[in-house]
C-alpha positions as CSV (number, residue, x, y, z in Angstrom):
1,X,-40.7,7.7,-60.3
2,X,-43.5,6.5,-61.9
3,X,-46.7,8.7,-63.4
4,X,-49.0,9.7,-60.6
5,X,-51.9,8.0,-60.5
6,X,-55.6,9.5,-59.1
7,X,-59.0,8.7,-58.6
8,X,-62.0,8.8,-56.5
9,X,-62.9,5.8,-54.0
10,X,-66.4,4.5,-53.5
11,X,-67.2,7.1,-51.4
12,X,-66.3,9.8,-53.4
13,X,-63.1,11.0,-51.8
14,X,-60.1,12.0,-54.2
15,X,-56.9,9.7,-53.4
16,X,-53.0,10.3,-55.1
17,X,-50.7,7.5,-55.5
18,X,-47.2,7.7,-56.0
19,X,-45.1,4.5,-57.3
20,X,-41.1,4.9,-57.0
21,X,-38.5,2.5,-57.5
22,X,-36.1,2.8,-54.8
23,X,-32.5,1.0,-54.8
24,X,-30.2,-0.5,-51.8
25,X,-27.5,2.6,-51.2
26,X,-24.7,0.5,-49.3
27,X,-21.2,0.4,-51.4
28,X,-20.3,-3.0,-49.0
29,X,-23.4,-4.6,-51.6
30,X,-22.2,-6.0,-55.1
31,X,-25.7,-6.3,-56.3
32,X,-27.9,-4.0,-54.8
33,X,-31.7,-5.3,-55.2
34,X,-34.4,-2.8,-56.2
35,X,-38.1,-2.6,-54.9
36,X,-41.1,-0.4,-56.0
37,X,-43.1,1.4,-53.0
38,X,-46.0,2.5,-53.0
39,X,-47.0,6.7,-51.6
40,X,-50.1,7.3,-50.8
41,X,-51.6,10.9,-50.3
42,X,-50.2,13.1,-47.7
43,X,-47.2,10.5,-48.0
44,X,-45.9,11.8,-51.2
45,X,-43.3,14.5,-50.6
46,X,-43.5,17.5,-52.6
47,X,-39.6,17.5,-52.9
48,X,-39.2,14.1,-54.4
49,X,-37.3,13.9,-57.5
50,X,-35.6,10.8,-59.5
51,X,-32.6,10.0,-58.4
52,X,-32.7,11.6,-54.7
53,X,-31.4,9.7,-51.9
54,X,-34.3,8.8,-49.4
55,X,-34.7,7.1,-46.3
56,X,-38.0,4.7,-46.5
57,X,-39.9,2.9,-43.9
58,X,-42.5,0.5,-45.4
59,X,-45.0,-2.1,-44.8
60,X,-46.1,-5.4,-46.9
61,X,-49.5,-6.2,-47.0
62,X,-51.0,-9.4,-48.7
63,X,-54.5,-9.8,-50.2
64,X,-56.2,-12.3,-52.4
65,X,-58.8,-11.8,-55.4
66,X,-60.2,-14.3,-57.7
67,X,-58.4,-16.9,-56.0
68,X,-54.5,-15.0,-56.7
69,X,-52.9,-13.4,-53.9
70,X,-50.9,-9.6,-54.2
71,X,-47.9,-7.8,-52.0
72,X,-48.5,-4.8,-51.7
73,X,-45.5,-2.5,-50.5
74,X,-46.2,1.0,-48.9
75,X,-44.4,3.6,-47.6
76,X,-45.3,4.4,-44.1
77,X,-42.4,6.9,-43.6
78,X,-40.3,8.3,-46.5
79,X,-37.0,11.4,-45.6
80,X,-35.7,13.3,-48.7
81,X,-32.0,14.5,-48.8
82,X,-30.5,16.8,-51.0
83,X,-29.4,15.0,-53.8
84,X,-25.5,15.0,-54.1
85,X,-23.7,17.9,-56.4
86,X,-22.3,16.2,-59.5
């Protein structure tokens, strides 16, 4: 998990974002690949901790400025589970 972030948008509203780095859970993949999503507002679970398994649904988006273009990865549905006794 990465630090929260916050701000206010144009109009003056208050938004939260949420960065996590989430990792493939499947033991049939050597080399799982990791990917960092993006939670915005309502969207960030109040139960989410580092290392917690979670299932995520997310969307790409693309967008250019000054001539570059971005991804931009965001969680459109995220479920906690209990993370595993050690």
């Amino acid at each position: 998990m990465l630090p929260l972030q916050t701000g206010l948008s144009k109009t003056g509203t208050e938004w939260r974002r949420q960065s996590i780095v989430v990792m493939e859970d499947d033991p049939s993949i050597a080399f799982p690949e990791e990917m960092v999503l993006d939670l915005f507002n309502d969207r960030i679970p109040d139960n989410l901790t580092p290392g917690q398994h979670v299932d995520v649904h997310f969307g790409i988006r693309a967008r250019e400025y000054n001539g570059r273009w971005y991804n931009e990865v965001s969680v459109l549905k995220i479920q906690t589970h209990p993370s595993p006794s050690l």
